[in-house]
C-alpha positions as CSV (number, residue, x, y, z in Angstrom):
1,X,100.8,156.2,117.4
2,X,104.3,157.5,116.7
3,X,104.8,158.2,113.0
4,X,107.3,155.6,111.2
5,X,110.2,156.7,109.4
6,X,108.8,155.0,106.3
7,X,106.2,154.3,104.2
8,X,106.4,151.9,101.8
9,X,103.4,152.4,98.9
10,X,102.0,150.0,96.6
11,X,99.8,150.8,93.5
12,X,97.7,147.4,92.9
13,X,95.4,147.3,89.1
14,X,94.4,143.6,89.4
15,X,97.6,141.9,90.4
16,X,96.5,141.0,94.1
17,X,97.7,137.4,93.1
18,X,101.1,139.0,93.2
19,X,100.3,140.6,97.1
20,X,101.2,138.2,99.5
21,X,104.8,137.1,98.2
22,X,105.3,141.0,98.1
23,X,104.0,140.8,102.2
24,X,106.3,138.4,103.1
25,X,109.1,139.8,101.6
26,X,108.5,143.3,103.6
27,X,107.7,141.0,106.7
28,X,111.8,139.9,106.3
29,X,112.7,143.5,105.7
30,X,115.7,144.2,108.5
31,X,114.4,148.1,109.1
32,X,111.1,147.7,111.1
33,X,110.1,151.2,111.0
34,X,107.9,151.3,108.5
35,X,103.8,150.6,107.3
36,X,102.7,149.8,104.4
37,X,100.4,151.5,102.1
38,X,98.9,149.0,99.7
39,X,96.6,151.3,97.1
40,X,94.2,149.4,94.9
41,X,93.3,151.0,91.8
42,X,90.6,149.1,90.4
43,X,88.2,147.6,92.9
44,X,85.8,149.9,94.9
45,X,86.2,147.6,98.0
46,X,89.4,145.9,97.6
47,X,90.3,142.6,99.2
48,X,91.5,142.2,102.9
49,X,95.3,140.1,102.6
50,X,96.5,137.7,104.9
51,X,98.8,140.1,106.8
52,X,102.0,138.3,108.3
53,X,102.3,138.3,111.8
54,X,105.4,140.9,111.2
55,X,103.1,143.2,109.7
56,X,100.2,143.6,112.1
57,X,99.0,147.3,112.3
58,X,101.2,148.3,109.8
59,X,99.6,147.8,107.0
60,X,96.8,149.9,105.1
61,X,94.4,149.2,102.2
62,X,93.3,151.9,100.2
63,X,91.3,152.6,97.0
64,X,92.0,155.7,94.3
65,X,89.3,155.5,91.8
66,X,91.1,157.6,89.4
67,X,92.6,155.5,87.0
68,X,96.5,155.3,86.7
69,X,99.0,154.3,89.0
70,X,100.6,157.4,89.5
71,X,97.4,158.5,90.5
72,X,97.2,155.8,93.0
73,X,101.2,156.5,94.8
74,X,99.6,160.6,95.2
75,X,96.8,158.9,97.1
76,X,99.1,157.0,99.2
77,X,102.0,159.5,99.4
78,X,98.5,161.7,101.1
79,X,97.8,159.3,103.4
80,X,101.2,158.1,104.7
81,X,103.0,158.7,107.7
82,X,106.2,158.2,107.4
83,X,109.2,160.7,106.3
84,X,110.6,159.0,103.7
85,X,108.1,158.0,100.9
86,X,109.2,154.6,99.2
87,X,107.5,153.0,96.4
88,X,108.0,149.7,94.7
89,X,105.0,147.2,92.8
90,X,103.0,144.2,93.7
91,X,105.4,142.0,91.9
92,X,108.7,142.7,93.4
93,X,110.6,141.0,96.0
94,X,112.3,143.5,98.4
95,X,115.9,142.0,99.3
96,X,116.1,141.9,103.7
97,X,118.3,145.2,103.2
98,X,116.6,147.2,101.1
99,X,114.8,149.9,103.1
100,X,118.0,149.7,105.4
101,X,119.5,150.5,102.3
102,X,117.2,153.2,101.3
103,X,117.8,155.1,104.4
104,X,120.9,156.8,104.1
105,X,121.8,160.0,102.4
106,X,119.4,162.8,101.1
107,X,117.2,163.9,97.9
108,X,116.3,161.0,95.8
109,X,117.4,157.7,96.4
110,X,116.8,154.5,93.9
111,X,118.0,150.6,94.1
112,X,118.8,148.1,91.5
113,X,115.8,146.3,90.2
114,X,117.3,142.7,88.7
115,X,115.0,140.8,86.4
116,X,114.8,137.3,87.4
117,X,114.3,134.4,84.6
118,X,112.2,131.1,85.6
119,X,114.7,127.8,85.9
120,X,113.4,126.8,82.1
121,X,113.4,130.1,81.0
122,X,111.0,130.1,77.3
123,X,111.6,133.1,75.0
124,X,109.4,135.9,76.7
125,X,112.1,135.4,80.1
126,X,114.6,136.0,78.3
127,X,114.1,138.9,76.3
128,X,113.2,140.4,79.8
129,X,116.1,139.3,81.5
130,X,118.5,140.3,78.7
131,X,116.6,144.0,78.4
132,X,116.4,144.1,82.1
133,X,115.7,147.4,84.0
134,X,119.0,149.4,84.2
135,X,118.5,151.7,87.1
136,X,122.0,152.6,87.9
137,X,122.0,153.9,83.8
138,X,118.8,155.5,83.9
139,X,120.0,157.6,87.2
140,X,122.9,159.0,84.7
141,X,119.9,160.2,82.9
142,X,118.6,161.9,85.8
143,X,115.4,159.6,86.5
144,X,114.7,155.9,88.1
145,X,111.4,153.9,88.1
146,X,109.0,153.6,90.7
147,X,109.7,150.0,91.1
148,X,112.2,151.2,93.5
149,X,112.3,154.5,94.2
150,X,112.4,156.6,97.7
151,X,111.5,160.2,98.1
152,X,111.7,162.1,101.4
153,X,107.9,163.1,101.7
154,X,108.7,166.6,102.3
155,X,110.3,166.7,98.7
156,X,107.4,164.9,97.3
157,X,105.0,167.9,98.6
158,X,107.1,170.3,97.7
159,X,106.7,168.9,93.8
160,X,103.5,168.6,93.8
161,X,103.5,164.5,93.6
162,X,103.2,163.1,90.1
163,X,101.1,163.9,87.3
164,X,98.1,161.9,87.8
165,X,97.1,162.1,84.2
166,X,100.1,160.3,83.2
167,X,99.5,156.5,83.0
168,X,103.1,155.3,81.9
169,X,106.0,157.4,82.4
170,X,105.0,159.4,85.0
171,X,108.2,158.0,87.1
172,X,110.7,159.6,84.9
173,X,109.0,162.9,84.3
174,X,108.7,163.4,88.6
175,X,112.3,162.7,88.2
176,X,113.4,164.9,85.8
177,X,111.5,167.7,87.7
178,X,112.9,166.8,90.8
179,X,116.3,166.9,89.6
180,X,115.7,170.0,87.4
181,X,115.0,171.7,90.9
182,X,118.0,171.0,92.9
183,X,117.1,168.0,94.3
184,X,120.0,165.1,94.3
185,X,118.8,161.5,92.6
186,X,121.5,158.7,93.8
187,X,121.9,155.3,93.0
188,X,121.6,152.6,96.5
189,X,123.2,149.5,94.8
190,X,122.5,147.6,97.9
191,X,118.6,148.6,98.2
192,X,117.9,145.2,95.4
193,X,114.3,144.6,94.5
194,X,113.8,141.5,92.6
195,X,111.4,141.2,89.6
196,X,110.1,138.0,87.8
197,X,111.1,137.5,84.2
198,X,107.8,138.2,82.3
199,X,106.7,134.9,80.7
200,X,104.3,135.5,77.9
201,X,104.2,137.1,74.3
202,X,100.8,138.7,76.0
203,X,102.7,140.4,79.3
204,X,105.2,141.8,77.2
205,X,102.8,143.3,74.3
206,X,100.9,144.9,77.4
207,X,103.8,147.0,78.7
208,X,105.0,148.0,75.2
209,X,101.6,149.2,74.6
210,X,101.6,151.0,77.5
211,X,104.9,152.8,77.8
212,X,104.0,153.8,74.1
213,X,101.1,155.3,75.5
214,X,102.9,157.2,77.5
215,X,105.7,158.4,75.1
216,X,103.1,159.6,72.3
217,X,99.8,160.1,74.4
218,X,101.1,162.3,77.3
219,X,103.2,164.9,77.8
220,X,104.2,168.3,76.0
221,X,103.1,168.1,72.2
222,X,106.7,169.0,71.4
223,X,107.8,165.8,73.7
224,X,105.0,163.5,71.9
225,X,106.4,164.5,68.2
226,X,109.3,163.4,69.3
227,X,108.9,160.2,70.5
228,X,106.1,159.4,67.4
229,X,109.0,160.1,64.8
230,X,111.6,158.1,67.0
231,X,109.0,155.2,66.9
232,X,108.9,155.1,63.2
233,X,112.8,153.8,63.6
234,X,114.2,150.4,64.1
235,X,115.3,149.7,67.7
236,X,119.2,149.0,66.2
237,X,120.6,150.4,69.2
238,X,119.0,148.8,72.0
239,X,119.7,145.6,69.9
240,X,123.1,146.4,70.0
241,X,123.1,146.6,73.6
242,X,121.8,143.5,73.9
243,X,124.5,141.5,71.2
244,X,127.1,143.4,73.0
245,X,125.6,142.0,76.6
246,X,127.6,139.3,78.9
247,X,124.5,136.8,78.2
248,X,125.0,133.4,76.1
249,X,124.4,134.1,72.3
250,X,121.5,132.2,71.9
251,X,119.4,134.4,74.6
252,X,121.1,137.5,72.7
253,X,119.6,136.5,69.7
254,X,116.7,135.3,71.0
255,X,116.1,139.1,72.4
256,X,117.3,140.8,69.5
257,X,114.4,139.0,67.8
258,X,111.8,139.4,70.2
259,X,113.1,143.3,70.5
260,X,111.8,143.4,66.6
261,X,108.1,141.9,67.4
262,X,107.4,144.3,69.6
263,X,108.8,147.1,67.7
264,X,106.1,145.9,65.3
265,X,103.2,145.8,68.2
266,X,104.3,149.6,69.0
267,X,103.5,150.5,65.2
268,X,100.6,149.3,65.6
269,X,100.0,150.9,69.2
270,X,101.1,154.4,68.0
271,X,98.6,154.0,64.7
272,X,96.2,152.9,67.3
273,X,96.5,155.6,69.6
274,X,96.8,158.5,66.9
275,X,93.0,157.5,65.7
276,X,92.4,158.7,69.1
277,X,92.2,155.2,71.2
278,X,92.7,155.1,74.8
279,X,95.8,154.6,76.1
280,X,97.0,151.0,77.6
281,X,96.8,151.6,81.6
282,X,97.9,147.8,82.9
């Protein structure tokens, strides 16, 4: 079987609900050279999706038993044929263009990820939307996230993949690395993944636990000093960003206030973790 250009990999830690949305999406994707590398994270013998029709013999289950996602895209980025390396999560929605998108141009490439609020949005929706995910500004910082993110795989060898122990952060660091090496990271503004508002007090406490645990619980102990001090300190800034953001007022408020709760849930995560708990991992 010839290889495909591209390999599209998907960690999955009990989100299968989210798996077959994601399928059709990549079953509308204009490019069609490309498989797909769905890597489950959790189950020893992972369930079999419905695989649309677009899809047939391009798509792969796999299992990495060690925990972490990052873990998981080394296990696929090992197993996958194609050149270019592109990851993205269970719960996005890949625009038709976005691996056509992705194609061009060398090094590091990484699309816009938009957050996208439910038609009643409640409070949880809109702090998401109104915080979104700012690739384009994180590139300026020399990283993206893995939500939508493309490597070619000979780059990704070369690096050594990323660091398995990490379970948040990990994109950034492989980044950083990347870019600290010589290798370009550039910004595909028409490779658009789209990602659900999250809609609960409980989704959001989750990820702010976890990317806490991987500010203050990974890393160089210089690195996790840092960020433990910085946590100790009011998120003023990012509320700023979100006053000064195009949105009606009332969401800007509405986030601002939010933005404070969970500052107070990562107090309680960083206490948590410095008594030696185990990091978040969902």
């Amino acid at each position: 079987m010839a290889e495909p250009a591209i390999s599209v990999i998907v960690p999955i830690y009990r989100d299968w609900d989210h798996v077959p949305l994601l399928l059709d999406h990549l079953a509308a994707q204009k490019a069609t050279d490309f498989e797909v590398l769905l890597v489950d994270n959790d189950l020893p013998e992972p369930p079999v999706p419905v695989v649309p029709a677009a899809l047939a013999g391009r798509l792969r289950v796999l299992h990495c038993p060690t925990p972490g996602s990052y873990a998981a895209r080394n296990l696929g980025a090992g197993q996958a044929r194609g050149r270019l390396l592109v990851f993205t999560d269970a719960d996005c929605r890949p625009v038709p263009d976005w691996l056509c998108a992705l194609l061009p141009g060398e090094g590091l490439r990484a699309g816009p990820v938009t957050i996208v609020p439910g038609p009643a949005a409640n409070r949880w929706e809109i702090f998401d939307t109104v915080r979104g995910i700012p690739q384009h500004r994180f590139i300026t910082r020399n990283y993206a996230v893995t939500a939508n993110l493309a490597v070619p795989k000979e780059v990704f060898a070369l690096l050594g993949g990323f660091d398995p122990t990490r379970l948040s952060g990990g994109d950034a660091e492989f980044c950083r690395r990347a870019v600290g090496r010589g290798h370009s990271l550039s910004f595909a503004p028409k490779a658009e993944v789209l990602h659900p508002a999250r809609g609960s007090r409980a989704a959001l406490v989750t990820k702010a636990r976890r990317i806490k645990g991987g500010q203050i619980a990974s890393g160089p102990l210089r690195r996790r000093v840092m960020w433990t001090v910085r946590s100790l300190t009011p998120p003023v800034r990012e509320i700023a960003a979100y006053l000064r953001s195009a949105h009606p007022m009332r969401w800007r408020l509405t986030a601002s206030a939010v933005r404070m709760e969970l500052w107070a849930v990562e107090l309680g995560e960083m206490v948590r973790l410095l008594s030696g708990a185990t990091p978040e991992r969902r």
